[in-house]
VOGU-3710 file (C-alpha; in Angstrom, 3 decimals, decimal comma):
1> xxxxxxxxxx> -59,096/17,292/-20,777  -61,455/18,585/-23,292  -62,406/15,202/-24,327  -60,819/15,120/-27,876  -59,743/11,925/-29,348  -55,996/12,384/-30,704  -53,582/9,961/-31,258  -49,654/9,916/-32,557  -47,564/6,698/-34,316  -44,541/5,571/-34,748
11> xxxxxxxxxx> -44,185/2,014/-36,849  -41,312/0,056/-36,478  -39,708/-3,368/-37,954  -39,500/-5,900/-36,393  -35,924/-5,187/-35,636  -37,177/-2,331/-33,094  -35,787/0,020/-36,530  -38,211/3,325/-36,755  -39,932/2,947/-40,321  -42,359/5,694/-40,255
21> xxxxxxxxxx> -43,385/8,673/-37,830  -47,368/9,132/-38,000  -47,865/13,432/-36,757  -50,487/14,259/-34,151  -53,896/14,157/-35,705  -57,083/13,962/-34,004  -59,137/10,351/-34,448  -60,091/7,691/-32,077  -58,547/4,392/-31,746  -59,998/3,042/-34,850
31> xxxxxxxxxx> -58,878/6,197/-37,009  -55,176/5,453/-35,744  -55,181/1,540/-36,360  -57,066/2,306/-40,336  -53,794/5,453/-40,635  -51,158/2,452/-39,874  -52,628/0,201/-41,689  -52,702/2,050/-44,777  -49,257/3,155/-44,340  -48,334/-0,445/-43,972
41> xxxxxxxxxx> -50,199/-2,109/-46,845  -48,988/0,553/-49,096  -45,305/0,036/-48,496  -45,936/-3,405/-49,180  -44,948/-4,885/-53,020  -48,130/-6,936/-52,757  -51,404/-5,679/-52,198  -53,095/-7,482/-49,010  -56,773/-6,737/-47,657  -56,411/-4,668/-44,648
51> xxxxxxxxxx> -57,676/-7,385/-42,479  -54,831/-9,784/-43,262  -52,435/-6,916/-42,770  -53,663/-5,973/-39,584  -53,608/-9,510/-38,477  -49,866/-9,028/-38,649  -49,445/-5,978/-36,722  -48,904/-5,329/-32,762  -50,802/-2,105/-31,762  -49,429/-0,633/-28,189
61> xxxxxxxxxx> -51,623/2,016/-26,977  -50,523/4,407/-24,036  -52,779/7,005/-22,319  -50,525/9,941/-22,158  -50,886/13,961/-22,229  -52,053/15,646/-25,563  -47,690/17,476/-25,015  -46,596/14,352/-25,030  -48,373/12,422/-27,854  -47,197/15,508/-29,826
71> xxxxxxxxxx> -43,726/15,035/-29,225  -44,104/10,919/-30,394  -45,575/12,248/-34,018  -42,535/14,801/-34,113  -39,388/11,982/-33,740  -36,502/11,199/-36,227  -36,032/8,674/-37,967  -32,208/7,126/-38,309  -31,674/7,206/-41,982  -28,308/4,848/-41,369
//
C-alpha cells in the first residue's frame, strides 16, 4: 500500500434502489462524506445546511483493495 487515501460511493434510497455511482477519486474519509453530501443536498428541491443533511445519512465504510474500490465507482445503475 502506498498509503494514498482513495475512496469510491454508491448512494442508495432507502428502498436499497442505486441513486448515484460516486468514481474512484482520491480523498480521505472526510473528502468522501463532503462528495455525498453535496450530491445529496443538491438533488434535493429544498436547500438544507449540510449538517442537517448529513444528519440523515448512513455512511458504511469498508477497508478494501484500491481494484476493488475501483470496481464500486464503476457500477450500473437500473434505470427501470
Amino acid at each position: 500500500m502506498n498509503g494514498n487515501s482513495y475512496f469510491s460511493a454508491q448512494i442508495f434510497d432507502t428502498d436499497m434502489r442505486l441513486l448515484q455511482v460516486i468514481p474512484f477519486q482520491y480523498g480521505d474519509n472526510s473528502h468522501a462524506d463532503d462528495t455525498i453530501t453535496q450530491w445529496v443536498q443538491a438533488s434535493q428541491p429544498e436547500h438544507e445546511h449540510r449538517h442537517d443533511v448529513r444528519r440523515k445519512i448512513y455512511f458504511d465504510r469498508n477497508d478494501t483493495t484500491k481494484r476493488d474500490c475501483v470496481a464500486l465507482g464503476k457500477a450500473q445503475i437500473d434505470e427501470n
